[in-house]
C-alpha positions as CSV (number, residue, x, y, z in Angstrom):
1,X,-11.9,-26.2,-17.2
2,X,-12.9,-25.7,-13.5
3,X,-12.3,-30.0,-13.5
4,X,-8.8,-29.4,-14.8
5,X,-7.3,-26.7,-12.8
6,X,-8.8,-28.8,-9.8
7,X,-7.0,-32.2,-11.0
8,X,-3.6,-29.9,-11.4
9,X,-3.6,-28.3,-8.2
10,X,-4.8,-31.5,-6.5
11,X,-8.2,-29.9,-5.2
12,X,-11.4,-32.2,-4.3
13,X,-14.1,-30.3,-6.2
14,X,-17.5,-31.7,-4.8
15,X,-21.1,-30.1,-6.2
16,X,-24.6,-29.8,-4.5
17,X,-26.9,-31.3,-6.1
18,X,-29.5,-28.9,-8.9
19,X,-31.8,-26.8,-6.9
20,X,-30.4,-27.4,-3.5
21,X,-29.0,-23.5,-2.5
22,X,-29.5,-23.6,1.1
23,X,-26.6,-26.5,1.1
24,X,-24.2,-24.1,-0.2
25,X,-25.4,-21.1,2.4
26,X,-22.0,-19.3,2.5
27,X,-21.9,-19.4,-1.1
28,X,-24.7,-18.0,-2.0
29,X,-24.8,-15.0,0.4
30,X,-21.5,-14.4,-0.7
31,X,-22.8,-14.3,-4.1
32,X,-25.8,-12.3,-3.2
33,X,-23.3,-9.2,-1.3
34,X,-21.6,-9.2,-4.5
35,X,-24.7,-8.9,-7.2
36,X,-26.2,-5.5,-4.7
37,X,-23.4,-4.0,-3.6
38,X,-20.9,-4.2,-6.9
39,X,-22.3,-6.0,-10.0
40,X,-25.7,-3.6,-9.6
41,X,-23.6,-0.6,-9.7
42,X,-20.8,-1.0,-11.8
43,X,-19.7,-0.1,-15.2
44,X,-20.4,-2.8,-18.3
45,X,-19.0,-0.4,-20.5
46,X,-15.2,-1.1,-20.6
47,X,-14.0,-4.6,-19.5
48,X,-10.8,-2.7,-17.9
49,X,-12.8,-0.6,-16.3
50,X,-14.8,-3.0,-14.5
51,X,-11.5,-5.4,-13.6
52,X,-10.4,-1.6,-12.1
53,X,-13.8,-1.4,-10.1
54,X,-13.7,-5.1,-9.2
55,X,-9.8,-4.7,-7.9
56,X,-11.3,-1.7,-5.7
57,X,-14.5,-3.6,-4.5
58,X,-12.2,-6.5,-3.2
59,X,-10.2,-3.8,-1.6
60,X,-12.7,-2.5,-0.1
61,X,-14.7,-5.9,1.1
62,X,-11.4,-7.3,2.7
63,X,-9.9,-4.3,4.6
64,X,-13.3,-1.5,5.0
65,X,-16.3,-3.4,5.1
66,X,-17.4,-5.2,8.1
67,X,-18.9,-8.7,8.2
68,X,-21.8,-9.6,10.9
69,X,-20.0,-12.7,10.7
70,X,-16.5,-12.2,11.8
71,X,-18.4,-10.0,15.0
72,X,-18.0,-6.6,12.3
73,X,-14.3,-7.3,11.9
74,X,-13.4,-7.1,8.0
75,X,-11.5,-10.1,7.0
76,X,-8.3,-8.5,7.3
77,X,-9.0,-7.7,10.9
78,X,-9.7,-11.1,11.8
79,X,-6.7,-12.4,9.6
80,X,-4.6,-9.9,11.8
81,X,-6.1,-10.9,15.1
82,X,-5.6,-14.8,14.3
83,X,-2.3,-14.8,13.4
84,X,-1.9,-12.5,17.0
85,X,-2.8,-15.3,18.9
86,X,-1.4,-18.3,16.9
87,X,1.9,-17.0,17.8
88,X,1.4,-17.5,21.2
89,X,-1.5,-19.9,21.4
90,X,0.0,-23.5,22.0
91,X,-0.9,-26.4,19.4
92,X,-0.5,-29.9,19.4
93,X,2.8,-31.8,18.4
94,X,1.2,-32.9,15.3
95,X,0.3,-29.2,14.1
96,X,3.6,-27.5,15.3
97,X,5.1,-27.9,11.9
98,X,1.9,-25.8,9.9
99,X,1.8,-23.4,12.5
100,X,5.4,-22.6,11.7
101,X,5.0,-22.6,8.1
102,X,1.7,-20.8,8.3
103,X,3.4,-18.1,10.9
104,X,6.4,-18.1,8.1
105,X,3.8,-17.8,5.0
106,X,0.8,-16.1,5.7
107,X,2.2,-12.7,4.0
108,X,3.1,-13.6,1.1
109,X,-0.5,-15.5,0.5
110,X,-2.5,-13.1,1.7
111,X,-0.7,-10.6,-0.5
112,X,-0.7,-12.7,-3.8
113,X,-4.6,-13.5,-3.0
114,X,-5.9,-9.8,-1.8
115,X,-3.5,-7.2,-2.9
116,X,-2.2,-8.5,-6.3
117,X,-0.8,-4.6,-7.1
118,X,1.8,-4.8,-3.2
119,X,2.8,-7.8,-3.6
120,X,5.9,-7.6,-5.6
121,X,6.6,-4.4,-3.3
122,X,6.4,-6.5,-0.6
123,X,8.6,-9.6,-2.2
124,X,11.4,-7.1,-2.5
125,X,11.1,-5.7,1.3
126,X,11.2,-9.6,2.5
């Protein structure tokens, strides 16, 4: 399944090989936050429950939580501070055209990625 949806949206899907973690580091640290800080405490009661509890830990990752690797920015900070100074930060010819449409796009990804529930809110402000 994971083979198809990458062959439709023309991703390159690559795997470590068996056994070899500490190739995928980001991963798996990634994987680790999650297991102790949300899949240790939440409910396995109620499936909607838990996509509710899920919806609020992303929430919470991406706009509360700082990250020791973004210098204890959450990801929406350093989202906010990057697009700050792309606008004025000069690129090469070659990468004025995706710093346009990235400038002109960024909302409306970010919001369809991390704040499924705004997003049509904001769709009708824009």
């Amino acid at each position: 399944m994971v083979e198809q949806w990458c062959e439709l949206n023309n991703v390159s899907h690559r795997l470590i090989p068996p056994g070899a973690k500490e190739l995928n580091g980001k991963v798996e640290r990634s994987h680790r936050i999650d297991e102790q800080y949300f899949y240790w405490r939440c409910s396995d009661k109620c499936l909607s429950t838990l996509n509710e509890q899920l919806d609020e830990w992303c929430r919470y990752y991406n706009n509360k939580r700082p990250h020791g690797g973004l210098s204890f920015m959450t990801p929406h900070e350093k989202l906010m501070e990057r697009v700050t100074s792309l606008e004025t930060e000069k690129v090469d010819s070659k990468l004025k055209f995706f710093k346009k449409l990235f400038l002109r796009d960024w909302k409306v990804f970010y919001l369809k990625v991390y704040k499924p529930i705004d997003y049509k809110k904001f769709k009708m402000a824009a």
